[in-house]
Every structure is written in C-alpha cells, then in structure tokens.
C-alpha positions in Angstrom: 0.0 0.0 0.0 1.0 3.4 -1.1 0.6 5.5 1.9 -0.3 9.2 1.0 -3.8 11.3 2.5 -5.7 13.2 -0.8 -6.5 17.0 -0.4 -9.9 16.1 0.6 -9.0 13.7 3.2 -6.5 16.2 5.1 -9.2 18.4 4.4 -11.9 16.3 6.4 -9.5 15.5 8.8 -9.4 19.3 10.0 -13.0 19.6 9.9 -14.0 16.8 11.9 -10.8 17.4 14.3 -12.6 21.2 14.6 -16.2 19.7 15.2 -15.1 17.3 17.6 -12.9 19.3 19.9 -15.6 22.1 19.8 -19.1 20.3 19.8 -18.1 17.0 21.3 -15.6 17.0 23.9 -16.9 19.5 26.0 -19.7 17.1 27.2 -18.1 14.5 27.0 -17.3 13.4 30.9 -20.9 14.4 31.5 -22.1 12.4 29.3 -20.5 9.8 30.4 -21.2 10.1 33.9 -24.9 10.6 33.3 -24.8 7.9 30.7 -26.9 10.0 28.4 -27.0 9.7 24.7 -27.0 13.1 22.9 -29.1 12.5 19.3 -28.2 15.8 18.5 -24.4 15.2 18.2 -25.9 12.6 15.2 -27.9 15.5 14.2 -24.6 17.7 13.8 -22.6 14.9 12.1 -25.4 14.6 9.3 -25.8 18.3 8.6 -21.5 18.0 8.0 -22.8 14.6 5.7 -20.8 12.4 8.1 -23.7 9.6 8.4 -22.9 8.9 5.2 -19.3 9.0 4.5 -18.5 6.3 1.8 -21.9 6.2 0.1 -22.9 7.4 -3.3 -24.6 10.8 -3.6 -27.9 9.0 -4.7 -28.6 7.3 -2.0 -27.7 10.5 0.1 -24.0 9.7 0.6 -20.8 12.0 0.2 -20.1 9.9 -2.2 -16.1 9.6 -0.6 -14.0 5.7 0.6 -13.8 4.0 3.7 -10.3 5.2 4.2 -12.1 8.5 5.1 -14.8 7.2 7.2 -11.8 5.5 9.0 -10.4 9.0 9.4 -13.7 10.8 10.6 -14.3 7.7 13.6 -10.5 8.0 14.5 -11.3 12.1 14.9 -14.2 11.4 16.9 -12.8 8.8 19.2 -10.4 10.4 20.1 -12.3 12.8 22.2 -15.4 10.5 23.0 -15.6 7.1 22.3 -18.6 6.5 22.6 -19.9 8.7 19.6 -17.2 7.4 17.8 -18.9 4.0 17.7 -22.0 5.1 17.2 -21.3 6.4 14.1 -19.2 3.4 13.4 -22.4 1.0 14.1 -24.6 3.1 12.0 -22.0 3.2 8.5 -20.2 0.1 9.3 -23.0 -2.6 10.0 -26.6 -1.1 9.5 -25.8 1.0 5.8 -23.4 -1.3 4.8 -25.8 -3.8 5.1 -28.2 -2.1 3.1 -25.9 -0.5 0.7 -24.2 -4.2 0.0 -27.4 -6.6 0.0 -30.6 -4.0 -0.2 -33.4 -3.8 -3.2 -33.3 -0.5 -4.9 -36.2 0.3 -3.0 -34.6 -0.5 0.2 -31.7 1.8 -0.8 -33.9 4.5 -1.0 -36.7 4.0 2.1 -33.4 3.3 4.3 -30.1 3.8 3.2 -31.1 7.6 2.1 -31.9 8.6 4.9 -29.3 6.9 7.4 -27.2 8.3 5.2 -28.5 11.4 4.9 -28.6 11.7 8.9 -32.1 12.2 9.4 -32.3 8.2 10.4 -29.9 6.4 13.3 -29.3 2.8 12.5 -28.7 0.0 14.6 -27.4 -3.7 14.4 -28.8 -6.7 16.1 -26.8 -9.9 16.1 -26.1 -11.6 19.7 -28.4 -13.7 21.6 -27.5 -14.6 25.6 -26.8 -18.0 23.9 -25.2 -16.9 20.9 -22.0 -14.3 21.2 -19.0 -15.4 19.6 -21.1 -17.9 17.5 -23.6 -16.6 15.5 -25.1 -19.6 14.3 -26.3 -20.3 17.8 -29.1 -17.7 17.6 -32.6 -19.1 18.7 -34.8 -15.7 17.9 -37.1 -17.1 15.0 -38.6 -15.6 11.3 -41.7 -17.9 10.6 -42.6 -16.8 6.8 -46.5 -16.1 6.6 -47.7 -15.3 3.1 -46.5 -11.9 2.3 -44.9 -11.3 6.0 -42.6 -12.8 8.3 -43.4 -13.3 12.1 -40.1 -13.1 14.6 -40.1 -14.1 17.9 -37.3 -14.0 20.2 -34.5 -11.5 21.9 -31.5 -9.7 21.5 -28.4 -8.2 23.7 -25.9 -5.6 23.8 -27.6 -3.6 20.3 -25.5 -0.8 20.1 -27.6 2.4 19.7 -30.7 0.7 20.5 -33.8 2.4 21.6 -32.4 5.7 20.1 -31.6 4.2 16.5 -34.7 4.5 13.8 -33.8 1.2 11.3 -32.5 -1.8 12.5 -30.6 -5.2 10.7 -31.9 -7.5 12.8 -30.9 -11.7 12.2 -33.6 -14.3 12.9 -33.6 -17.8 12.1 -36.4 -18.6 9.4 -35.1 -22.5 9.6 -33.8 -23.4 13.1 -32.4 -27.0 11.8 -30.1 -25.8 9.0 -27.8 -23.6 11.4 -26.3 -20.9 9.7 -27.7 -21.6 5.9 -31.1 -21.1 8.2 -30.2 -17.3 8.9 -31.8 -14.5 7.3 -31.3 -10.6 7.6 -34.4 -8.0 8.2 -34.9 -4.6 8.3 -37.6 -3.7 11.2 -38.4 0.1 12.0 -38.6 1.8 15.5 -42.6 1.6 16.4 -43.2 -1.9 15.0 -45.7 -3.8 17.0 -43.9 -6.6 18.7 -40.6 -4.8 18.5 -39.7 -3.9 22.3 -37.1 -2.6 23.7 -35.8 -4.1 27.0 -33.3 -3.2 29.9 -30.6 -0.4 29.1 -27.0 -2.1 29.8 -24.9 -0.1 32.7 -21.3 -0.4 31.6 -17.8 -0.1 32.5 -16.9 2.2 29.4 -18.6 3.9 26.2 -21.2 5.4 29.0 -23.3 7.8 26.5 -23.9 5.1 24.1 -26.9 3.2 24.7 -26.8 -0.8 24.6 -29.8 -2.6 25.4 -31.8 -5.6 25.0 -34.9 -5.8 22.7 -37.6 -8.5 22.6 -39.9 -9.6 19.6 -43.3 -10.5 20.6 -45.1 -11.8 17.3 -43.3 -8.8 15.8 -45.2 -9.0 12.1 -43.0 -7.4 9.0 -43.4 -7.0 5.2 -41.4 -10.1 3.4 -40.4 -6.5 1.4 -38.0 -6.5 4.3 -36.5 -9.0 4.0 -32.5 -8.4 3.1 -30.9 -10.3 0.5 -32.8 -13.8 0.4 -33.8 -16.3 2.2 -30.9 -18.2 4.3 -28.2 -15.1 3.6 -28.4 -14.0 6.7 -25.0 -15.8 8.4 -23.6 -14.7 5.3 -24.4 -11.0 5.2 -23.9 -11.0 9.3 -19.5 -12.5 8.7 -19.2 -9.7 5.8 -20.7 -7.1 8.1 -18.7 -8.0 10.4 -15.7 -7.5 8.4 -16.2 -4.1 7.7 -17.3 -3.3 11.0 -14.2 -4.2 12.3 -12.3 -1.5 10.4 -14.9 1.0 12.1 -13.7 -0.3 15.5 -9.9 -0.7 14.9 -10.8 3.5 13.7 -12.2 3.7 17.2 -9.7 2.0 19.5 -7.0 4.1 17.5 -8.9 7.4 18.1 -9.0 6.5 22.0 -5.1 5.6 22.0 -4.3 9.1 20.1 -6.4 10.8 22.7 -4.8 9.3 25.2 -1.6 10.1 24.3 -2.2 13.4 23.6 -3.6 14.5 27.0 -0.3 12.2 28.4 2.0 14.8 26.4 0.3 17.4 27.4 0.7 16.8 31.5 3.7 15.4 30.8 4.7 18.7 29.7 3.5 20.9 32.3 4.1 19.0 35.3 6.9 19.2 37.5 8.5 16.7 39.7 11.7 17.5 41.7 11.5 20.7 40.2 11.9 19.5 36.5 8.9 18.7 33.7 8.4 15.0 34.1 8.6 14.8 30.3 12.5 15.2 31.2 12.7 11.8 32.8 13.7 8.8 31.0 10.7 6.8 32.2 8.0 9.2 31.1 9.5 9.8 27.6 10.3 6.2 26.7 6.5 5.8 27.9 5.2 8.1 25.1 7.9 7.0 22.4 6.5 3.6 22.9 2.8 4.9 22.9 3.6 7.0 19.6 5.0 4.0 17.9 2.3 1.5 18.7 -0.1 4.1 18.0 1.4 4.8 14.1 1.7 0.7 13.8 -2.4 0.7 14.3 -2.9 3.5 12.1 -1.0 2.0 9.4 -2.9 -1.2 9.9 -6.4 0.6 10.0 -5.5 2.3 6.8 -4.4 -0.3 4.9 -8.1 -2.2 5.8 -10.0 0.9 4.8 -8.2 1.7 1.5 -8.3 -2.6 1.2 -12.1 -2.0 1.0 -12.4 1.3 -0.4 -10.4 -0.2 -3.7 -12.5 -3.8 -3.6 -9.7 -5.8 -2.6 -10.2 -8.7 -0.1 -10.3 -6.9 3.1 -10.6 -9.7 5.9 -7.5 -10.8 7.4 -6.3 -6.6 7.6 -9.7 -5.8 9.0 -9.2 -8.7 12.2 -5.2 -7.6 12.1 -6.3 -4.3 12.7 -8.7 -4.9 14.8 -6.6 -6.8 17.1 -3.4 -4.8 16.9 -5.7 -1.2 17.2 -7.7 -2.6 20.2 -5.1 -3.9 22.1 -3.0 -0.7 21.6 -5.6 1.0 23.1 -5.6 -0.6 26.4 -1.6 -0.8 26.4 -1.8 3.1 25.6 -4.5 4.0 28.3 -2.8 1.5 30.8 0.2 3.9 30.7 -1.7 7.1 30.3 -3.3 6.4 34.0 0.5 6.1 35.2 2.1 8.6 33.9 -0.5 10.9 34.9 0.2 9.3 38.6 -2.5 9.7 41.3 -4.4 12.1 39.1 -4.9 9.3 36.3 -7.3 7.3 38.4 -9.8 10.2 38.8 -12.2 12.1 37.0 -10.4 15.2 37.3 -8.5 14.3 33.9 -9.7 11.9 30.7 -7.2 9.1 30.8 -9.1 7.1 33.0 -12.2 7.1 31.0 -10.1 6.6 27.9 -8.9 3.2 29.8 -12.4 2.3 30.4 -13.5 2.9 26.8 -10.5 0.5 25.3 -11.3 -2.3 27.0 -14.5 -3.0 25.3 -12.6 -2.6 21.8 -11.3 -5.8 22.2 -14.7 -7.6 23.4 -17.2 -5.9 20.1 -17.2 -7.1 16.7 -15.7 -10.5 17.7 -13.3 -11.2 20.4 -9.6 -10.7 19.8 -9.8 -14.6 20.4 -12.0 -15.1 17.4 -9.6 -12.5 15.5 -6.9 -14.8 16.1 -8.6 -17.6 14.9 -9.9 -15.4 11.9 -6.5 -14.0 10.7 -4.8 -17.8 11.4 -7.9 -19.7 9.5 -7.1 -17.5 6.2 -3.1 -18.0 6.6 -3.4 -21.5 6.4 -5.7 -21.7 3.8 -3.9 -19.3 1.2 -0.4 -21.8 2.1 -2.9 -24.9 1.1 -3.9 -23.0 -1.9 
C-alpha cells in the first residue's frame, strides 16, 4: 500500500478534528457520567454529511471511501468514544448492510436517509446464547404469506432504543444452522418490536446498549434483506467491515490518550523539572507513539483494502486486534504517567482506559480475530 492522505481527506481530517474538539468533547465526561445519549451530536454529524461517508450521492451519501470514514471515527474517538462507535455501528454494520445486499427500494426507504442523517441505525446480532457464535441464535422468522413473524430476543444492540432502522438476524429454519439465517430490516414503532433493559457499563457510557424482545413482531417479506438463508452470510461480511470502524475507534482513543499524556507530561513538575525530562516518562510516550502509528497503518491499509474492492478480511481482524489492544496498552500507561491524578475524573485518561477495554470484546473477540487471521493464513499456504 501506497501510503499518501488526498486534499480532501487532510481536508476532512481538520474539519471533523474542529467539530469534535468544539461540539463533542466538552460534554463528554458528563455524558458519560450521566450515561446520556446526545441525538443531536448525530444530528450535527449529518448536517457535515458524516452519516454517510462512503456512500454514493444518490442514495444521500458524500459519495467519498472508507479510508475517510476511517479517518472521521479516529477524529471522533479520540475525544469521545462512545460517539465514535455510534457512528461506526450506523455506517459500518446497519448502511453497509443495506448499501451491499438491499433492493433499490430499500436503498432509497433506508439507506437515504441513514445516510442522509435524518435516520440512526442499529445492528442486532447476539443472543444470551449466541455471542462469539452466530449460528447459535434461537430468535425465530416464521414466513407467513406476504410477511414474516419473529419471535425471540437480542443483547448488547448498540444504539438501541435511540436508532430508527434496525438489521436484525432471525432464524427462518432453526435445523439448518447458519444456511437457516436470514437478515431483516424492522423500524422503530413496529408492533412486537420492544425494547428491554438499558446495559450499565464499565466504558462507552453515552452510548446506549440494550436488549430488545420480539413478541409476534409481524413485517413485510419486502423486508426481508438479501434472500432467504443469507443472513450468516451477510452477518461475517458485516462483520468484516465493522471491524475497520472499531480498529478506527480503538485508534482514536489511543491518540487521545496520548495526547492529554504529552500534554501533562509537559507541564508538570517533579523534583522541580517537567516530568517529560525523565527517561521513564518519555520512553512511555515514544512507545505509545509508535504503537499508535503501527495501528494506524494497519487501520488504513483495511480501509483503502475496501475502499479499492480488494479482499479486506485478514487486515480488517489484524487491525482490529493490533488497534484494540494498543488502546488498552496506551490508556494502561496514560493512568500512570499521569500518577494519582490518572485514576480520577479530574483528567480523561481514566475514561479513555475504560473505553478501550471494550474494543477488544465488540465485533468478535480478539480470540476469534486470532482464529480469523490464522484460518485465512493456512488456507492461502494450502492453496
């Protein structure tokens, strides 16, 4: 990969770095105490046409790559994670999903407006019996005529209750396993479509992750995404590009964390001297720095993977791995270098810590990355 930023992407980069110091960060640690979810920071980002970064400009998109979206959820990370990935759930899962595998008329009921930011999206995958594998999922499509009946319930829906259009996965034939998944798209307000218990979390406070229940939840077989038994299928490749959104993410909350580190490294005195003058401290932050760049480059190489239609999924899990567990190793040392200080709320570090961690939990383990990354290795050297 050639490595190089185009005048629109340094010039997005400055906007969104702009936007997020002024309109985002200054509620950020109240948000996140309160654990309230702003819609009008998605508001904001879809007046700048942010909702709908890598999407053509008929179906409401700016009509730009993924390597720019990457950019955009790096920007906003770094100052709150948590709006970082709700963006990142409403490009990355629910209007990819749609863009990718949606009818023409799908495109333009759903994808126009996500992408247009007048419409939050949501993805629902996981089941209390189903995390790391999908195929597990016991929430049920029955096919009625022109309709499909689902039954069931979902955890940990990122943006949930808040989001307008959801990509929901049901089984429509419990005995075939994953060639008996299929994909929906279900609106806010359905009857049967309930919204459960609101997750209290360690990190990510301000975005909202619930359960949600279907209760003879009745929609139009025009709903239906891709065809029948696609589901498992559309859910992996989702997945895939989802995970480029997240490594964007886990890098945003690293840079951020290093940046505030400089910063009090800089103006704080120990001895008598700036702390940034002691051979601890500064091999700290070189080492940050580095691991920070070596996630970036990683990220980068996923998005512009994608963006040019090149295979994508071994960088998306490498990226994804290496980002996410930067970002803990990065806020790990943030909280020390800032000393006592980096275990309150006085200073960000310690709710950048509390953000990483979940990096490496969403959009499949780093367990199942491994096993991701290693399962294509070995089967390009059988090739």
């Amino acid at each position: 990969m050639q490595m190089s930023y185009t005048e629109e992407q340094v010039m997005v980069r400055s906007v969104v770095r702009e936007f997020a110091e002024n309109e985002i960060e200054p509620s950020a640690a109240q948000r996140d105490e309160e654990e309230r979810f702003d819609r009008s920071l998605f508001d904001k980002m879809g007046q700048l046409g942010l909702t709908g970064i890598p999407w053509p400009e008929a179906y409401g998109g700016l009509a730009s790559d993924f390597m720019t979206y990457a950019i955009v959820v790096e920007e906003i990370s770094r100052v709150c994670a948590s709006t970082g990935v709700m963006l990142s759930v409403h490009t990355s899962l629910t209007s990819w999903a749609i863009y990718k595998y949606g009818t023409e008329n799908q495109k333009i009921r759903y994808l126009r407006p996500l992408a247009e930011g007048k419409k939050l999206g949501a993805y629902s995958l996981t089941e209390s019996g189903s995390g790391s594998d999908a195929s597990a999922m016991r929430t049920t499509a029955k096919q009625e005529e022109d309709s499909f009946l689902l039954n069931g319930s979902k955890l940990f829906v990122t943006n949930g209750g808040e989001a307008d259009v959801y990509v929901v996965f049901a089984m429509t034939d419990l005995l075939q396993r994953q060639k008996g998944c299929s994909a929906f798209i279900i609106e806010k307000g359905t009857p049967g479509f309930i919204f459960g218990h609101k997750e209290k979390k360690l990190g990510i406070r301000s975005s909202p992750t619930i359960e949600m229940r279907f209760d003879n939840c009745r929609i139009p077989a025009d709903n239906l995404l891709g065809q029948v038994g696609d589901g498992f299928q559309i859910a992996m490749k989702c997945l895939e590009g989802g995970r480029i959104g997240i490594a964007a993410q886990a890098l945003g909350i690293a840079q951020g964390a290093m940046d505030a580190s400089v910063a009090y490294a800089k103006e704080r005195k120990q001895f008598g001297k700036s702390i940034s003058k002691q051979q601890a401290i500064s091999f700290k932050i070189a080492d940050m720095a580095t691991k920070i760049e070596a996630a970036r480059l990683l990220t980068y190489q996923a998005a512009w993977r994608e963006s040019t239609g090149l295979p994508y999924g071994k960088e998306a899990a490498m990226a994804k791995l290496f980002a996410s567990d930067t970002a803990m190793q990065v806020t790990i040392e943030a909280v020390q270098i800032f000393g006592g200080y980096g275990y309150t709320k006085e200073y960000p570090v310690e709710r950048y810590l509390r953000d990483a961690k979940v990096t490496q939990i969403y959009e499949g383990t780093n367990e199942i990355q491994r096993i991701v990354i290693s399962r294509m290795l070995l089967m390009d050297e059988t090739k």
